[in-house]
C-alpha positions as CSV (number, residue, x, y, z in Angstrom):
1,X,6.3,4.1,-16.8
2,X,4.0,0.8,-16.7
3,X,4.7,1.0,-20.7
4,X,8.2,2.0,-20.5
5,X,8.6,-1.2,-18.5
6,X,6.4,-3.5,-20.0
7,X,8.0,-3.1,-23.5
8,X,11.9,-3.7,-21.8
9,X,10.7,-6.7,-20.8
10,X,9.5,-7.8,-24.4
11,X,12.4,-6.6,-26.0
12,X,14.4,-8.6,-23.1
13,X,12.2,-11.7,-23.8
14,X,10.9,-12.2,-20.2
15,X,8.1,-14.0,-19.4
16,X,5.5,-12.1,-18.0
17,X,2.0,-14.1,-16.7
18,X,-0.7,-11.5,-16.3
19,X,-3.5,-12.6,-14.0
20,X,-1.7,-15.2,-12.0
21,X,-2.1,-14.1,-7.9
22,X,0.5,-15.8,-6.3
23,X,-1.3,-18.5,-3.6
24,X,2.0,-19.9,-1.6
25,X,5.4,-20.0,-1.8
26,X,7.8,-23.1,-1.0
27,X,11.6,-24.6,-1.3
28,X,12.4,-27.1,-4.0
29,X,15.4,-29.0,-4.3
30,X,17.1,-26.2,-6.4
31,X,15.2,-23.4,-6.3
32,X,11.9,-22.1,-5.7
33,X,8.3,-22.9,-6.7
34,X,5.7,-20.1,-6.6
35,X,2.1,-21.7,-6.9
36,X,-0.5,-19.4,-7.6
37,X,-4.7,-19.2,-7.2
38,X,-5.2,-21.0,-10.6
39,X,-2.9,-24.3,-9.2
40,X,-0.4,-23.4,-11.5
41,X,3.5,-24.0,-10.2
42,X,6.6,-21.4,-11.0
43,X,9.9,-22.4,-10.5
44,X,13.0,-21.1,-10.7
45,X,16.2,-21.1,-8.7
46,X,15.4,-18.2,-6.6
47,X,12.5,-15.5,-6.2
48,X,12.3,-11.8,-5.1
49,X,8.9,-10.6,-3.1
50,X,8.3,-7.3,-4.7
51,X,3.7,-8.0,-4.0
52,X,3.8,-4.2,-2.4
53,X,1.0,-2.6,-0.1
54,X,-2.4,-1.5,-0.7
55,X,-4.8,1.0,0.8
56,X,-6.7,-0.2,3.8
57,X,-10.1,0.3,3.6
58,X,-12.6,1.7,6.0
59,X,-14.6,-1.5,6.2
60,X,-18.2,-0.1,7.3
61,X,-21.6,-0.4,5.3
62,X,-21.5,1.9,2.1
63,X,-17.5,1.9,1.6
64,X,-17.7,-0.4,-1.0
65,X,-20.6,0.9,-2.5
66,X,-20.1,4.2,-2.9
67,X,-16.4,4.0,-4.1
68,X,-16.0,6.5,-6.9
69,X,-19.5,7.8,-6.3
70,X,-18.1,9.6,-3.5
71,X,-15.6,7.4,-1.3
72,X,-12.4,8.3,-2.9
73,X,-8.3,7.1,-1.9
74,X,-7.0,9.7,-3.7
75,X,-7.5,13.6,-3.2
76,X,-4.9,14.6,-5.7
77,X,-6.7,12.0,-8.6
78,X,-10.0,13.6,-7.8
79,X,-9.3,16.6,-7.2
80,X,-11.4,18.1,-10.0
81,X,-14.2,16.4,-8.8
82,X,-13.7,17.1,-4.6
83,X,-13.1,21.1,-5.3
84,X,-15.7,23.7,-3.6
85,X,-17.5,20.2,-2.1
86,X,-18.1,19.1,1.2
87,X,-15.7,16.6,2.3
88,X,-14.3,14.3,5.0
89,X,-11.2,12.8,5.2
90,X,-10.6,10.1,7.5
91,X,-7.3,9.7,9.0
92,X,-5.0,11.3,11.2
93,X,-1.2,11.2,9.1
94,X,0.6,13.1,7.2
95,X,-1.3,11.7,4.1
96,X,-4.6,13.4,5.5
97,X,-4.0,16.6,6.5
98,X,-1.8,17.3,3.2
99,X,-5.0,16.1,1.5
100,X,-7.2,18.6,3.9
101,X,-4.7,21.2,3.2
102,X,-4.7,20.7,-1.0
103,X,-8.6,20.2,-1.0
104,X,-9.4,24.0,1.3
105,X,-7.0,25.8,-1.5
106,X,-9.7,24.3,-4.1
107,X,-13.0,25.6,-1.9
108,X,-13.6,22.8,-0.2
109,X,-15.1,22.5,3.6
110,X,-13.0,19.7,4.6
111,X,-13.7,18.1,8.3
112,X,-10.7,15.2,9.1
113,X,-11.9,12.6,11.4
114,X,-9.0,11.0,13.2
115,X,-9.2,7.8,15.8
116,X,-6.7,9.8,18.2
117,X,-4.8,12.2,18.4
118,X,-3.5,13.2,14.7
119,X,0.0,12.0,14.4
120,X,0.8,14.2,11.0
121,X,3.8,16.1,11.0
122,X,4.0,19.4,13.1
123,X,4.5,21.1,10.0
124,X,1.1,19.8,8.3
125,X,-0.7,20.1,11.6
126,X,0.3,23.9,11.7
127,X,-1.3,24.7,8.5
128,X,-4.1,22.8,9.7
129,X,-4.6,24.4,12.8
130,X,-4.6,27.9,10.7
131,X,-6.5,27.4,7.9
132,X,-10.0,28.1,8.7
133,X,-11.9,25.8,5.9
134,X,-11.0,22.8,7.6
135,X,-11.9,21.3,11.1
136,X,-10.6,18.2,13.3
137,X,-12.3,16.0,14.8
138,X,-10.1,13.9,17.2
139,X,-11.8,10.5,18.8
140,X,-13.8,10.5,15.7
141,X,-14.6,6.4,13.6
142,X,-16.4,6.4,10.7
143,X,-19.4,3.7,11.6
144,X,-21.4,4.2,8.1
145,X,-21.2,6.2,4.8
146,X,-24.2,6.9,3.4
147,X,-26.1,7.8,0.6
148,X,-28.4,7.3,-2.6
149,X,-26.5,6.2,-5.2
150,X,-23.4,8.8,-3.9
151,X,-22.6,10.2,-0.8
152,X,-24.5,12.5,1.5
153,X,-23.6,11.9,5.4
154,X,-21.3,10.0,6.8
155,X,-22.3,7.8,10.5
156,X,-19.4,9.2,13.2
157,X,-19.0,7.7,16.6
158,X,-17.2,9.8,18.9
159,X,-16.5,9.9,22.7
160,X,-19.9,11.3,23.1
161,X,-21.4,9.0,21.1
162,X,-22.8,9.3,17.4
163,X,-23.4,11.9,15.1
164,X,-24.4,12.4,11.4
165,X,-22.5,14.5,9.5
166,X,-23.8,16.2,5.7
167,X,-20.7,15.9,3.3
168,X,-20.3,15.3,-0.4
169,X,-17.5,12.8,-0.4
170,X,-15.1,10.9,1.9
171,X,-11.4,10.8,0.9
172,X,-9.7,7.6,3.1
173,X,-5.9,8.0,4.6
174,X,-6.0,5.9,6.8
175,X,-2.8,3.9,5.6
176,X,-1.7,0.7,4.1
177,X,-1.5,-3.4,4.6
178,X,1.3,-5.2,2.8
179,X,0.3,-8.0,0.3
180,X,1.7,-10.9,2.0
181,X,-1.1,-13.2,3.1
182,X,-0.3,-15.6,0.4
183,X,3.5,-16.0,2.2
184,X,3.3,-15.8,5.3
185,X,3.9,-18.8,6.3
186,X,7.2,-19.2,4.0
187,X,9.3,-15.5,5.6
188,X,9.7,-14.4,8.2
189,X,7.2,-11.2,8.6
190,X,7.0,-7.9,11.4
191,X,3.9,-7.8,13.8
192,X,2.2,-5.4,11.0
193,X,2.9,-8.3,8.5
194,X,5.9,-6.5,6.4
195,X,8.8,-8.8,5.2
196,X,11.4,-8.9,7.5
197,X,14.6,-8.5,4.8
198,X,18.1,-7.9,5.5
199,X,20.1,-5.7,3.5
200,X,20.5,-6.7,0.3
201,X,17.1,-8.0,0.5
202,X,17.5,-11.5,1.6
203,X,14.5,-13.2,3.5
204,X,14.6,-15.9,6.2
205,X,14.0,-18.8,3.5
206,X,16.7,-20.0,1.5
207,X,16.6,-18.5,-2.0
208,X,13.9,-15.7,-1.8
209,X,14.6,-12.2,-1.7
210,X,12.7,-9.1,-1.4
211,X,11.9,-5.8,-2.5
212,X,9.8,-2.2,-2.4
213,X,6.7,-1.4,-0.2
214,X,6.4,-5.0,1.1
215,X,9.2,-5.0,3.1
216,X,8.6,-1.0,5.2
217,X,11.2,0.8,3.3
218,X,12.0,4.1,5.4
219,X,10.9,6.2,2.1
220,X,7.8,4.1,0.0
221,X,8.6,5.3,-3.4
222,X,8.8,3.8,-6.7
223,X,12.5,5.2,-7.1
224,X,13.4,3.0,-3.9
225,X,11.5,0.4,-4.7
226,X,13.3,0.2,-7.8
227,X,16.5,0.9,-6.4
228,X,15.8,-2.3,-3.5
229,X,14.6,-4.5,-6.4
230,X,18.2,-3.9,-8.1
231,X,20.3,-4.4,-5.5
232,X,18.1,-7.9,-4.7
233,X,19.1,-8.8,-8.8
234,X,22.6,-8.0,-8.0
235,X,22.4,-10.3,-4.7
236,X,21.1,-13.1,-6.4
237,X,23.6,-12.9,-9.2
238,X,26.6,-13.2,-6.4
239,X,24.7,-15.8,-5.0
240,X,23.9,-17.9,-7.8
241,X,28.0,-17.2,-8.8
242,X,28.8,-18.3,-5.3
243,X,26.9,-21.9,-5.8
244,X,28.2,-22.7,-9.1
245,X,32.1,-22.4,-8.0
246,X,31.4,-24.3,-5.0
247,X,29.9,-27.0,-7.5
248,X,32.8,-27.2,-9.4
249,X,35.1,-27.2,-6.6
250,X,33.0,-29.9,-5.4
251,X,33.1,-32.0,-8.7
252,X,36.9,-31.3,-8.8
């Protein structure tokens, strides 16, 4: 789809600047300016947000280091590699125990370690409950993952303290963070840092819009995202059209 996309916007002669993390976002006196970590400025007359989420990490000694050598974020890409093993999957959503569930029909001995008390949906926690290749550990934080050059125990503190658990790999679900740091001080954002759009996708500063994951769509999906990201163009165009007759009404 990245391909698809990438040769539309060729053909459509858009300028596309690869390697360019946006740094801050301001008003000019027309438009926008988007500055980003190299000290180079964008402008144009408006913009659309579109920076998404990413996976939130566990944070603890050996996450980092052991990513892809047994710390995985995706049960369904390594699947191949997680099936008949020994596994852990942090996190208490519907994103882990569909992972638990998809991993015990491949062999696995799956143990999910959640903070609290698992909010998956009933359905998932069901199947769970009756599947007798995987256990749950409620009250459980991962403190360490640990290994020799790929996992072999994981570091658990419970309620009674902590334990050591044997496994071959740790799958994290333990949600996502939005990717607006760099403009957070420009929109308006939720208490979980999410851009606060209307419909449409217009943002609390003059000429930016937004679109997709970043601003906690009720379905995260590249066919809303998408579908957001359209109506925004369409907003924009209205706006833009809006502006230029008042112009002319102006300098008639």
């Amino acid at each position: 789809m990245a391909d698809v996309m990438a040769r539309q916007l060729a053909a459509a002669g858009v300028d596309v600047r690869m390697d360019a993390a946006a740094a801050r976002l301001a008003l000019t006196r027309d438009g926008v300016v988007v500055h980003d970590a190299a000290g180079q400025a964008h402008e144009a007359g408006a913009a659309i947000v579109a920076t998404g989420v990413r996976r939130r990490r566990l944070d603890v000694p050996g996450d980092r280091e052991l990513e892809d050598r047994g710390v995985s974020y995706s049960a369904t890409r390594d699947r191949d590699r997680l099936a008949g093993k020994r596994v852990l999957i942090v996190g208490g959503g519907d994103a882990a125990f569909e992972n638990a569930l998809n991993l015990a029909a491949l062999g696995s001995e799956v143990t999910i370690a959640s903070r609290g008390t698992p909010r998956a949906r009933e359905e998932f926690r069901r199947r769970v409950a009756a599947e007798s290749g995987i256990r749950v550990l409620e009250g459980a934080r991962v403190a360490e993952v640990s290994g020799a050059g790929h996992v072999e125990f994981v570091r658990l503190r419970t309620t009674m303290g902590e334990d050591r658990l044997d496994v071959d790999a740790v799958v994290v679900k333990i949600g996502v963070l939005p990717n607006t740091e760099w403009c957070a001080t420009a929109v308006a954002l939720d208490a979980e840092g999410y851009v606060i759009a209307q419909p449409g996708g217009r943002t609390s500063m003059p000429r930016v819009w937004a679109a997709g994951d970043v601003t906690r769509p009720v379905v995260p999906s590249v066919s809303v995202a998408l579908g957001s990201a359209a109506i925004a163009v369409a907003e924009i165009r209205k706006h833009r059209a809006a502006r230029a007759s008042a112009t002319m009404k102006e300098a008639g």
